[in-house]
C-alpha positions in Angstrom: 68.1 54.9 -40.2 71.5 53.4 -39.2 74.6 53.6 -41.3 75.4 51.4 -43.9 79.2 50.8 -44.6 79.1 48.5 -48.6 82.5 46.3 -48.2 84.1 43.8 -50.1 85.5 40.3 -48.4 87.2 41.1 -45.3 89.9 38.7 -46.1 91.4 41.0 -49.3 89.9 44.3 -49.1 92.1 46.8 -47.5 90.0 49.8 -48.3 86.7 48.2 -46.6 89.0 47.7 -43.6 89.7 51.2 -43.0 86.6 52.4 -42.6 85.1 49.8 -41.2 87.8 49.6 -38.2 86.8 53.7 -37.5 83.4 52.7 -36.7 83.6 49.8 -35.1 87.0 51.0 -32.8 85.2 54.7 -32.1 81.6 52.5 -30.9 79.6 54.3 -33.8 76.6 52.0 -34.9 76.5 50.5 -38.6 75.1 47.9 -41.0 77.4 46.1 -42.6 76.8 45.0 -46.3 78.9 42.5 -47.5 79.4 42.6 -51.6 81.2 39.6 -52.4 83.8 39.9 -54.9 83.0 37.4 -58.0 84.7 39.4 -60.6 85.7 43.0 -61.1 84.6 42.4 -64.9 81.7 45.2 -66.2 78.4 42.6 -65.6 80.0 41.2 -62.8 77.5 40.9 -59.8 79.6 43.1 -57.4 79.9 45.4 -59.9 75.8 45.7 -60.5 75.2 45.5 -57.2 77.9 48.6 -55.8 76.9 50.2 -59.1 73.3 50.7 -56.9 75.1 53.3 -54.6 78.3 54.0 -56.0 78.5 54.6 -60.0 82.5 53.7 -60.0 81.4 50.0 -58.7 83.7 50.1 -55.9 83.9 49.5 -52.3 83.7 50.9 -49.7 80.4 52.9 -49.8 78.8 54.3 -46.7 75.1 55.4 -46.9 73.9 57.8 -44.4 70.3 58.3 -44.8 69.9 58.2 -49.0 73.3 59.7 -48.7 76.1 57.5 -50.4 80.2 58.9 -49.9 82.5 56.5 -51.3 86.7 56.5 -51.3 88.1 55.6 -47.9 89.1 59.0 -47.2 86.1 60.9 -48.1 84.1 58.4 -45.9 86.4 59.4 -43.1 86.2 62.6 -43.1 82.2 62.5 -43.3 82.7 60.4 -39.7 84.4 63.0 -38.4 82.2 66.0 -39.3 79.2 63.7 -38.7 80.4 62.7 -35.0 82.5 65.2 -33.8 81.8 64.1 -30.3 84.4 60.7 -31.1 86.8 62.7 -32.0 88.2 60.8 -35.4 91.1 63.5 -36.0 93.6 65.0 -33.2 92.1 67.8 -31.8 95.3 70.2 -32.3 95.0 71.7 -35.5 98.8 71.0 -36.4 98.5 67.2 -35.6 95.3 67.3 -37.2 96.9 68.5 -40.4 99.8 66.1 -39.8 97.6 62.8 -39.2 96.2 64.0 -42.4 99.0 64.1 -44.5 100.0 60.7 -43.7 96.6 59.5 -44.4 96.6 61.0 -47.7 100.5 59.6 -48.5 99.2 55.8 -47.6 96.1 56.9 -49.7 98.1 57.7 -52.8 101.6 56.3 -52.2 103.1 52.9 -50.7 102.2 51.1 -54.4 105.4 48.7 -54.0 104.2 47.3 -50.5 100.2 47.2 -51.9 101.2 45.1 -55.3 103.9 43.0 -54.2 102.4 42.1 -51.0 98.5 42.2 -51.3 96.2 42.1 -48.1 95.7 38.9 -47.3 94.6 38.2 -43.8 94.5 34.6 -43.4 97.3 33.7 -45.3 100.8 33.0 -43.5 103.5 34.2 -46.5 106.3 34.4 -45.0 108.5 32.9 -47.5 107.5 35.1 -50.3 108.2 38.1 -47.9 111.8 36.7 -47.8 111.7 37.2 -52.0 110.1 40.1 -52.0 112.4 42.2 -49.5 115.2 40.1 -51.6 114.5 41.4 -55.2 112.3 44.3 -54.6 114.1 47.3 -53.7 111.0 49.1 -54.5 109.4 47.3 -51.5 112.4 47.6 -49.1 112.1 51.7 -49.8 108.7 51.4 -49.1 108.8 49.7 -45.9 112.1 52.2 -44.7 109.6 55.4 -45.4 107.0 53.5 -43.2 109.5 53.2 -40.7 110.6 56.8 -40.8 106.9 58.2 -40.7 105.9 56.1 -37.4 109.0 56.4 -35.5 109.0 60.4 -36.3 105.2 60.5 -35.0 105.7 57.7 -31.9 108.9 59.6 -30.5 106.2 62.8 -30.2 104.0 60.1 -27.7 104.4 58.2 -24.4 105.0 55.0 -24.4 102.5 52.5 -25.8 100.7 55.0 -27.7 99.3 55.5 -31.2 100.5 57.4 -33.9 98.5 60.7 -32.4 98.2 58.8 -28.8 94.5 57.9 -28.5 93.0 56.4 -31.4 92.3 58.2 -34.8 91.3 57.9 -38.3 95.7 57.3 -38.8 95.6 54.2 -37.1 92.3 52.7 -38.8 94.6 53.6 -41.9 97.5 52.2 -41.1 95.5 49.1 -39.8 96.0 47.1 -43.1 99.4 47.7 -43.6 100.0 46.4 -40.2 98.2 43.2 -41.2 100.5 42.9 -44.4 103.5 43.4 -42.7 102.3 40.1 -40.4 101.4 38.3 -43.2 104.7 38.7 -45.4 107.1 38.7 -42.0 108.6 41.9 -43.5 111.4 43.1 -41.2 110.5 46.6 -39.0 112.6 47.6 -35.7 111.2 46.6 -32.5 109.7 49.1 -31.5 107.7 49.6 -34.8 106.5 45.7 -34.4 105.5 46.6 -31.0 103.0 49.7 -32.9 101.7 47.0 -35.4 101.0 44.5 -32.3 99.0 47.2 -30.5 97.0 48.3 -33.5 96.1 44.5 -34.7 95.3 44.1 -30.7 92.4 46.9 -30.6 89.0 45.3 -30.6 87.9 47.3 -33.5 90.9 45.7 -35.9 90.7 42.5 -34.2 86.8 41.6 -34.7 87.8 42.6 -38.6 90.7 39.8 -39.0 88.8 37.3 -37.0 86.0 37.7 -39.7 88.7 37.9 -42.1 89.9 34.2 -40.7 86.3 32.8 -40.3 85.4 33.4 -44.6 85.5 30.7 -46.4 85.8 32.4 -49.8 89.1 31.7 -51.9 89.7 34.6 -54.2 92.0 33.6 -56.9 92.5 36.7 -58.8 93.5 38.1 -55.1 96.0 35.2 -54.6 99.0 35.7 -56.8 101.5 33.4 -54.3 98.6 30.1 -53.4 96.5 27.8 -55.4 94.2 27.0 -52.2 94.0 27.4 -48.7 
C-alpha cells in the first residue's frame, strides 16, 4: 500500500509543505489527500475528517500501512528510518545532529516571522513586508537569526549548495520560510536570496507552489492583509 501524506491547502499550510517537499524532492512515492480547510472550529469538516487518522485534527498526517505519524518532524524522521537508502539526514553524525537542531529551532521558534507574515504562496505582499520589518522588531530579529544560521552552515559548503550540500530534510524545512520571505519582500543579503532562489527552484518545492498558485480556494481566516484575490 503506498504512502498517504493528509495536507491542508497548499496555498497556507506551511507544515503540509514540509513533508510533502521530502517526498516528492527525494522521488519517494505517495498519495496525496487533500483536507480542505473550512474551519478549524470542533464539528468543522476538516476537523472530522483528520480526526479519522490523527486525534489532534491536524495536518499533516502520513499513513504508512494502518500506520498514522503526525507533527512534521516526527513524519520526517519516520522517512528517514523508513528509507535509509535516500538519505534524508547528512550522513556525518555531527552534521546530522546539526541539521537537526535547526530543524527543531524552526519547529519551535521563528513565531514573529510565522504570525506576522503567514504562508501565503500566491499572494504578492510586499507592502505589508515594508510595515512589518518597520514596526516589528520582533520580526527584524527573527529574520537576522535566520540570516546567521544559513550563512554559518553555507560558509561550511561549495558554492551553490544547500544548507548540508545535497538535499535534506533542512532544506524541505526551510522551504516555507523561503516562500514567505518572497511573498513579504523581507530584506536577506545576497547571498542568502541566492539560497532561497535555489531551494524554491528544486522540482520538489516548485511542483508544491505551482499547486499552491493553481487553488482557487480563498481562505479568509488565513488572509489577515486581503479581502480577495
Amino acid at each position: 500500500m503506498a504512502l498517504q501524506l493528509y495536507i491542508g491547502n497548499k496555498n497556507y499550510s506551511s507544515w503540509s509543505m514540509r513533508p510533502w517537499v521530502l517526498l516528492k524532492q527525494a522521488g519517494i512515492p505517495f498519495e496525496e489527500v487533500m483536507v480542505r480547510f473550512d474551519s478549524f472550529d470542533t464539528n468543522s469538516v476538516f476537523k472530522k475528517k483528520l480526526r479519522t487518522v490523527n486525534p489532534l485534527g491536524k495536518v499533516p498526517v502520513l499513513v504508512d500501512d494502518g500506520l498514522a505519524v503526525w507533527d512534521t518532524l516526527a513524519i520526517a524522521e519516520y522517512l528517514a528510518e523508513r528509507f535509509p537508502e535516500h538519505r534524508l539526514w547528512p550522513q556525518d553524525v555531527k552534521a546530522r545532529a546539526r541539521a537537526r537542531s535547526v530543524c527543531a529551532e524552526i519547529h519551535s521558534g521563528f513565531s514573529a516571522l510565522r504570525n506576522h507574515c503567514p504562508m501565503n504562496i500566491e499572494a504578492s505582499l510586499p507592502e505589508i513586508g515594508r510595515l512589518v520589518w518597520r514596526d516589528k522588531a520582533e520580526v527584524r530579529a527573527d529574520v537576522a537569526r535566520l540570516c546567521g544560521l544559513w550563512s554559518e552552515l553555507l560558509a561550511a559548503q561549495p558554492a551553490g549548495a544547500l544548507l548540508f550540500g545535497e538535499f535534506s530534510i533542512a532544506d524541505a524545512y526551510f522551504a516555507p520560510v523561503c516562500s514567505r520571505l518572497v511573498t513579504y519582500e523581507l530584506p536577506v543579503p545576497a547571498d542568502l536570496a541566492a539560497y532561497v532562489a535555489r531551494v524554491l527552484a528544486l522540482p520538489g518545492v516548485k511542483a508544491w507552489i505551482d499547486e499552491a498558485r493553481a487553488e482557487h480556494d480563498f481562505i479568509d481566516f488565513d488572509e489577515p492583509y486581503r479581502l480577495g484575490r
